[in-house]
Backbone as CSV, one residue per row, in Angstrom:
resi,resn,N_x,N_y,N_z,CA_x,CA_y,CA_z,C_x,C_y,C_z
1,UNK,1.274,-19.787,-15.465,0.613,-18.926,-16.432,1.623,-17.887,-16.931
2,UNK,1.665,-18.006,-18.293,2.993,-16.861,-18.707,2.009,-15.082,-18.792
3,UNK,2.796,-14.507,-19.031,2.242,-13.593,-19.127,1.407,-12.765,-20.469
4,UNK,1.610,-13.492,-21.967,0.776,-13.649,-22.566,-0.689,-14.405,-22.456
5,UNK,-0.451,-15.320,-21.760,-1.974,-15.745,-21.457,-3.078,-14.761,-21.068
6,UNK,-2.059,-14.031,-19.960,-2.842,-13.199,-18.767,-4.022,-12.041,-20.129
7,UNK,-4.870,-12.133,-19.816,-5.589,-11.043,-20.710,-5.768,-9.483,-20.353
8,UNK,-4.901,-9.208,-19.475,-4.556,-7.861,-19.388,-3.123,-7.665,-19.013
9,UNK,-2.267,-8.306,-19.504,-1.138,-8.406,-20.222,-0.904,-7.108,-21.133
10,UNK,-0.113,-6.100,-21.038,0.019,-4.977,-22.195,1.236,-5.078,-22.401
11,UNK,2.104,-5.562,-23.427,3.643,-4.876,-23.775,4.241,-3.955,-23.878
12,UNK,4.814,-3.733,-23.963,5.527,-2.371,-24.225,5.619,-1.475,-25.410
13,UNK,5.855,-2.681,-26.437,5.298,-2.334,-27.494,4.128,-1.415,-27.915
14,UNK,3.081,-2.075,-27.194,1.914,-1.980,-27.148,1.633,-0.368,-26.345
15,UNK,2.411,-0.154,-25.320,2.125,1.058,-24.482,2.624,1.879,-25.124
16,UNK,3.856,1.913,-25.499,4.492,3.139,-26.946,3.765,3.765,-27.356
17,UNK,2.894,1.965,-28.383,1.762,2.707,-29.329,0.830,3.626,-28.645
18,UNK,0.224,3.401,-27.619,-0.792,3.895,-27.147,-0.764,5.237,-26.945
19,UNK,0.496,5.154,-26.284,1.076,6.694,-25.482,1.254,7.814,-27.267
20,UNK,1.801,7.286,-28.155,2.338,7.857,-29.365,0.981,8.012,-29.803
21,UNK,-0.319,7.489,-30.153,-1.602,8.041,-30.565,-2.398,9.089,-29.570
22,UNK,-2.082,8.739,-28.389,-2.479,9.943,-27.647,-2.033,11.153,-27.626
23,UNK,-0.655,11.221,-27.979,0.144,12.189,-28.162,-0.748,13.506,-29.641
24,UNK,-1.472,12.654,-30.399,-2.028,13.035,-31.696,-3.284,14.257,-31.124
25,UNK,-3.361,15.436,-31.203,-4.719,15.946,-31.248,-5.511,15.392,-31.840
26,UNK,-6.606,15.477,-31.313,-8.022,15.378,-31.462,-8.163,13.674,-31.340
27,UNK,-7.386,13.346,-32.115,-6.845,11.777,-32.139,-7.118,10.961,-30.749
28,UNK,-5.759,11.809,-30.373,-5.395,10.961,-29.306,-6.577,10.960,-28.199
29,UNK,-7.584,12.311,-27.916,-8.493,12.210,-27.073,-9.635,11.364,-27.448
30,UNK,-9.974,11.567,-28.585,-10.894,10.172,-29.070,-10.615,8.827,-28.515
31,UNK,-9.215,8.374,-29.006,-8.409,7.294,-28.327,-8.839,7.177,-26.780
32,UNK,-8.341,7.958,-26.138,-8.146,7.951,-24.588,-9.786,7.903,-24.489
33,UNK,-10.941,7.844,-24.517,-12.061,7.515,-24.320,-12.111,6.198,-24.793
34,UNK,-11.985,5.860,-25.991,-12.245,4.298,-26.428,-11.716,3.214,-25.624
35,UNK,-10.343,3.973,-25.362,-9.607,2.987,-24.282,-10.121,3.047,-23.248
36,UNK,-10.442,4.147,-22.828,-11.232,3.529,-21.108,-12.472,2.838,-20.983
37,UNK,-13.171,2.984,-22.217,-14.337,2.472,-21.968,-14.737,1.100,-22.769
38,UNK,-13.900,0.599,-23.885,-14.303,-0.080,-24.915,-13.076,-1.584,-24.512
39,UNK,-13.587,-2.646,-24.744,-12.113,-3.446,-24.945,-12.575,-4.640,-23.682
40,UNK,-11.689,-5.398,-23.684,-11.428,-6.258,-23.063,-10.209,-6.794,-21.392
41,UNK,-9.737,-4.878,-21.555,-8.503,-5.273,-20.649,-8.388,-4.544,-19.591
42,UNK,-8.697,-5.268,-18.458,-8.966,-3.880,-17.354,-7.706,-3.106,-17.102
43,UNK,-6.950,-3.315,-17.480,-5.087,-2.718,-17.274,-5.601,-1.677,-17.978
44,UNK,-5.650,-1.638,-19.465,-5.645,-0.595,-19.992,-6.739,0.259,-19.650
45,UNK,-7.723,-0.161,-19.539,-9.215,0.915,-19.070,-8.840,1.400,-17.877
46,UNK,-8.036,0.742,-17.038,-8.019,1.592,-15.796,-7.091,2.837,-15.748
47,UNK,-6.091,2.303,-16.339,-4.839,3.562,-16.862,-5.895,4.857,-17.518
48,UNK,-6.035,4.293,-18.351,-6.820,5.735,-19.382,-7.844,6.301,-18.489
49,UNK,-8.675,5.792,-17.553,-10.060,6.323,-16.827,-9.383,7.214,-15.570
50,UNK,-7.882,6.324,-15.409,-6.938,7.604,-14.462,-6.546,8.529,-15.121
51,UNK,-6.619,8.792,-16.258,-6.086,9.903,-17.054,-7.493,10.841,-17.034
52,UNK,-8.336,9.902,-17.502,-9.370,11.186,-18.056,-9.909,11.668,-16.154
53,UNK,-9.393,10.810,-15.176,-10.032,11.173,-13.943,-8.942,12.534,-13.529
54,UNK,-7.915,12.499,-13.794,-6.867,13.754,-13.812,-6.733,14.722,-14.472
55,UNK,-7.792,14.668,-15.615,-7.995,15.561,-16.914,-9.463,16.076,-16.094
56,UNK,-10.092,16.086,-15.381,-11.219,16.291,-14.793,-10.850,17.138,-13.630
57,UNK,-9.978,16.418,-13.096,-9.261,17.033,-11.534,-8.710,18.641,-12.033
58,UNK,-7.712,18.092,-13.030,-7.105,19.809,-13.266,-7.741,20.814,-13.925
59,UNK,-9.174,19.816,-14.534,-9.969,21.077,-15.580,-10.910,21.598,-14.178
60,UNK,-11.306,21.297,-13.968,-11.980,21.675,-12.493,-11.483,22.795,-11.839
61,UNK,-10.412,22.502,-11.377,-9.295,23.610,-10.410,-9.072,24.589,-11.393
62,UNK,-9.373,24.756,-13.028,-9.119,25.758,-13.753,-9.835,26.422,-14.020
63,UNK,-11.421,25.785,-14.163,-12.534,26.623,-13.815,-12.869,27.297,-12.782
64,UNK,-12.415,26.712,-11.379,-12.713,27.181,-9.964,-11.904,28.553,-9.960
65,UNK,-10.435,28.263,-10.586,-9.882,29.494,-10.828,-10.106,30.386,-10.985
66,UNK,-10.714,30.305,-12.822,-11.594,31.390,-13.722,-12.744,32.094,-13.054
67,UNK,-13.368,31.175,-12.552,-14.666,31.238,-11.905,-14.676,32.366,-10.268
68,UNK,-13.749,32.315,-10.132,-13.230,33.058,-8.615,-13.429,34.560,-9.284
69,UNK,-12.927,34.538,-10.765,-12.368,35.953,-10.799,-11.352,36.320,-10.650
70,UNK,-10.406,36.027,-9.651,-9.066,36.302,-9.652,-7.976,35.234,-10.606
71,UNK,-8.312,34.715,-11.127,-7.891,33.793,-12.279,-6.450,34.656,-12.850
72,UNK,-6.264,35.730,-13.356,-5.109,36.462,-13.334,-3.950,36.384,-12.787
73,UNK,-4.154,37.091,-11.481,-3.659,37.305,-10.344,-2.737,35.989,-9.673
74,UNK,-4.001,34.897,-9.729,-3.398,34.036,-9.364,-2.279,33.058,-9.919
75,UNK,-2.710,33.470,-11.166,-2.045,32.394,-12.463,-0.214,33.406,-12.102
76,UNK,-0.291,34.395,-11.889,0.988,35.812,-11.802,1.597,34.917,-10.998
77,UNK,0.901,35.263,-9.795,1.637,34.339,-8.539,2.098,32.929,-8.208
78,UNK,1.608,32.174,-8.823,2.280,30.966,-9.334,2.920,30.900,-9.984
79,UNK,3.243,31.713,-11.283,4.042,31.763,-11.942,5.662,32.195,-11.073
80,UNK,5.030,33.485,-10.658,6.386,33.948,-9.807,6.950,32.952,-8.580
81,UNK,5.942,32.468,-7.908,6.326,31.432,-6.553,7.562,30.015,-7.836
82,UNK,7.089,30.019,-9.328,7.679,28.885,-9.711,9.002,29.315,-10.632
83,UNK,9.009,30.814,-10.156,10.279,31.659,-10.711,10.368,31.270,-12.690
84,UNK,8.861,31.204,-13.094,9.132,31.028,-14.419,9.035,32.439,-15.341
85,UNK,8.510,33.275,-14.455,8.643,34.935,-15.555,10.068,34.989,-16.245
């Protein structure tokens, strides 16, 4: 079986594109939903559903942040622990 047969087969070509429309506001997040949920190729739905599952993970920890109240403070101190002031 070559690897065009395979139906979740993605090229490279093909991932460029993908990655280069996501790159697009508003665009690209539209995109990144269609792709996880719409289509025929579990390669690609699974990639994108790890994205939007990591886009969930870090929006989370940013609310928990906000949500603490010390959201400031803390954002300071990370900054400084990552010596970016």
């Amino acid at each position: 079986m070559s690897k065009k047969d395979d139906s979740n087969y993605v090229s490279v070509i093909s991932w460029m594109w993908m990655m280069f429309v996501t790159a697009i506001p508003i665009i690209g997040l539209i995109m990144i939903f269609v792709w996880a949920f719409a289509g025929n190729n579990d390669s690609r739905k699974n990639y994108y559903r790890a994205l939007l599952a990591w886009f969930c993970i870090f929006a989370s920890i940013g609310i928990l942040i906000v949500v603490i109240g010390n959201g400031p403070a803390i954002l300071k101190h990370i900054q400084s622990s990552l010596h970016l002031s």
